[in-house]
N, C-alpha and C positions, 0 to 999 in steps of 0.2 A: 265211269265217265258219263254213259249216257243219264244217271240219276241226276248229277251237276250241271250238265247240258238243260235240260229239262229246269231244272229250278232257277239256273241262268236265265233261260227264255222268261218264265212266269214273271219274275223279278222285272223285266227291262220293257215288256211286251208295250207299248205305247207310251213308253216315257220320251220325252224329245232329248234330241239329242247332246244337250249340253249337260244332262242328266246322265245319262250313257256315260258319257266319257268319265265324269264325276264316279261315277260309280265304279266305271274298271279301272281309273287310279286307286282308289283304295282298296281295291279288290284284289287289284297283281301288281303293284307300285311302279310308280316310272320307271325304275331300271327293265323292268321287264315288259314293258308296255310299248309297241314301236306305230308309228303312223306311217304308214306308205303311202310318199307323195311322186305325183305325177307334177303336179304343178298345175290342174286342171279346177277345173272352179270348188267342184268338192271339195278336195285337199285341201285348196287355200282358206273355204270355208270352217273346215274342220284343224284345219293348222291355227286360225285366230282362236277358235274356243279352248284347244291343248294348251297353249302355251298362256293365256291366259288362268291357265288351272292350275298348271306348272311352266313355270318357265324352263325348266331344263329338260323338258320332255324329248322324247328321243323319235325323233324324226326322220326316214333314212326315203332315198330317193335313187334308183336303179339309170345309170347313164348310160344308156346302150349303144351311142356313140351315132345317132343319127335322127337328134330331133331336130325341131326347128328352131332355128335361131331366136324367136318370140318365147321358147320355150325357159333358153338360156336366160334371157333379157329377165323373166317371172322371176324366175331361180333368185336373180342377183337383188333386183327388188324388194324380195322375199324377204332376203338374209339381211340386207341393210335395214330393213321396219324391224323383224323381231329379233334380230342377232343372235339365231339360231346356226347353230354347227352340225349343220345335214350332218348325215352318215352318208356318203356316196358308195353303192359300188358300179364295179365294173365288169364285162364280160371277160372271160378267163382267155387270155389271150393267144396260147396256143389254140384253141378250137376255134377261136373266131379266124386265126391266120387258116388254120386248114379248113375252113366252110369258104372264104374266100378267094381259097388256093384252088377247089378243087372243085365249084360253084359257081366262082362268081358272086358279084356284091347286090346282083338282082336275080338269085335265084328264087327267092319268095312269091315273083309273079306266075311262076312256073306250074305250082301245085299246092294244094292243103299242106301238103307234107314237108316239101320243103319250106312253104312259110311257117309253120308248127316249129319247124328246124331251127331255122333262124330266131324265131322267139325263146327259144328254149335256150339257145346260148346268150342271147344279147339280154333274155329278161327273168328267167323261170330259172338258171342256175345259180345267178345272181339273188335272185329273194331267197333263195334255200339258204344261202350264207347269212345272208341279214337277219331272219328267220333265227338263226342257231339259238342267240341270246335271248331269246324274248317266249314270253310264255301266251302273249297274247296278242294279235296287229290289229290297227285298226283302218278299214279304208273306206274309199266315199263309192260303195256302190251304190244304185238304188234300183227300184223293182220296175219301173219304168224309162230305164234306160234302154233296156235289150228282152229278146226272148229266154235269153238265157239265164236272166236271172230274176223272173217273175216269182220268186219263192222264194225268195229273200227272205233273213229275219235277223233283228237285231245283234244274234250272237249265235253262231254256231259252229259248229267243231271243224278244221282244216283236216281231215283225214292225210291227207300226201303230207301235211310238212307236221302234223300231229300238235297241232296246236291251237289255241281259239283263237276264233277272227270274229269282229266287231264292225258290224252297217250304222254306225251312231243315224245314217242319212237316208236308210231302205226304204222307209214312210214316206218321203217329201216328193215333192219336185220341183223343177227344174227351177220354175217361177218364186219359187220359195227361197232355194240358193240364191238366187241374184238377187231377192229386196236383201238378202240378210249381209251381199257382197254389197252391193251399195249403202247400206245405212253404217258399215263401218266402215268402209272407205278401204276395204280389202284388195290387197293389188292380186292382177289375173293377167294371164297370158292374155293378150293381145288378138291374139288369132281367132280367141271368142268373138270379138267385136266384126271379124272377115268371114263369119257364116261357118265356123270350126268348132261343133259344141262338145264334141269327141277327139281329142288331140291324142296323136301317139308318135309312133317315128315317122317322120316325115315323106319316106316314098311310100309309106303305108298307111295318109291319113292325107281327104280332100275335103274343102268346103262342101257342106250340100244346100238344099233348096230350103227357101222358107216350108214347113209342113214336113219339111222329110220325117223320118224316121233320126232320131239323133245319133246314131249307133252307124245308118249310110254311109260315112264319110269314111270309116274305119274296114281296108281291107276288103274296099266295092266290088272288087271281081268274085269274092266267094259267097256263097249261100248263107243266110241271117243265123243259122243254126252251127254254123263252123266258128262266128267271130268274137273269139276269146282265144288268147295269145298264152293259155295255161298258166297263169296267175291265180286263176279263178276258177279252177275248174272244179264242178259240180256234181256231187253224184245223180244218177240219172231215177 
């Protein structure tokens, strides 16, 4: 695995990203190929050049039952432009009844752990299912997002869910996204435009400042090295 990893990378290393994507459809074919969307500008941008490559590309989207309403709005906008049939899931509802029964619905303010907790059932159990089918995801991180993910690369191996994951977007930023969302006229959550460049679940995600940090607004009370919600987690 790590010989193919390696020659993955060589292959992809500063290709732009609509290359990328080009390239791991014919490499692990749509059926096995997934885009995990949030609905955040990346996604949308990287959802217009998929379905343009394929239109029946397999697209799935984690509902964790507490975003914002502008989130929903992106969603439905989304699907009426390219008449795509998300994959939804959802958090498994017995754990979520007993993390609520037995916690409370705000217990994430509390601690790392029980926020880690919470995400784990409303987000991280949920991609492990979606995950099942697919030999390879692709999402919109990039290396200027967070500290956490400054060593980013185009393609590299998911050890926890044993499969490859795909940054078509690790190289770019942020400024690059947005000429590429307005010259096709890509629709975007809303809350981008309310100072929100980081959207997640909704008591977990606040406007920040011009200059901030983009990453700020996501889970403010904990330390810049805790905020990843295990999706994404990185060997050290």
């Amino acid at each position: 695995m790590r010989e193919r990893l390696e020659d993955y990378q060589k292959a992809l290393v500063g290709k732009p990203p609509e290359a990328i994507l080009h390239w791991a459809l014919l490499e692990f074919g749509a059926e096995r190929l997934g885009l995990a969307s949030s609905f955040g500008a990346e996604d949308q941008l990287l959802t217009h050049w998929l379905v343009s490559l394929e239109p029946k590309a397999r697209i799935f989207t984690l509902d964790t039952g507490r975003q914002f309403e502008e989130t929903y709005d992106c969603f439905q906008r989304s699907k009426d432009k390219w008449g795509i049939e998300y994959e939804v899931y959802l958090p498994d509802g017995e754990a979520l009844a007993q993390l609520l029964s037995e916690k409370g619905p705000c217990s994430f303010y509390q601690s790392v752990e029980n926020r880690k907790e919470c995400c784990y059932i409303r987000k991280v159990q949920p991609l492990t299912t979606a995950l099942n089918e697919l030999n390879i995801w692709v999402t919109g991180q990039r290396k200027d997002q967070a500290v956490t993910r400054g060593n980013l690369n185009e393609i590299e191996w998911d050890q926890v869910h044993q499969i490859f994951k795909l940054n078509p977007l690790c190289n770019w930023g942020e400024v690059m996204v947005w000429e590429q969302i307005k010259t096709h006229k890509i629709p975007y959550n809303k809350l981008h435009d309310q100072g929100f460049p980081s959207i997640g679940c909704q008591p977990c995600t606040r406007k920040v400042a011009p200059g901030d940090d983009i990453r700020s607004g996501r889970w403010w009370w904990e330390s810049p090295e805790h905020k990843e919600c295990g999706l994404h987690n990185r060997p050290k």
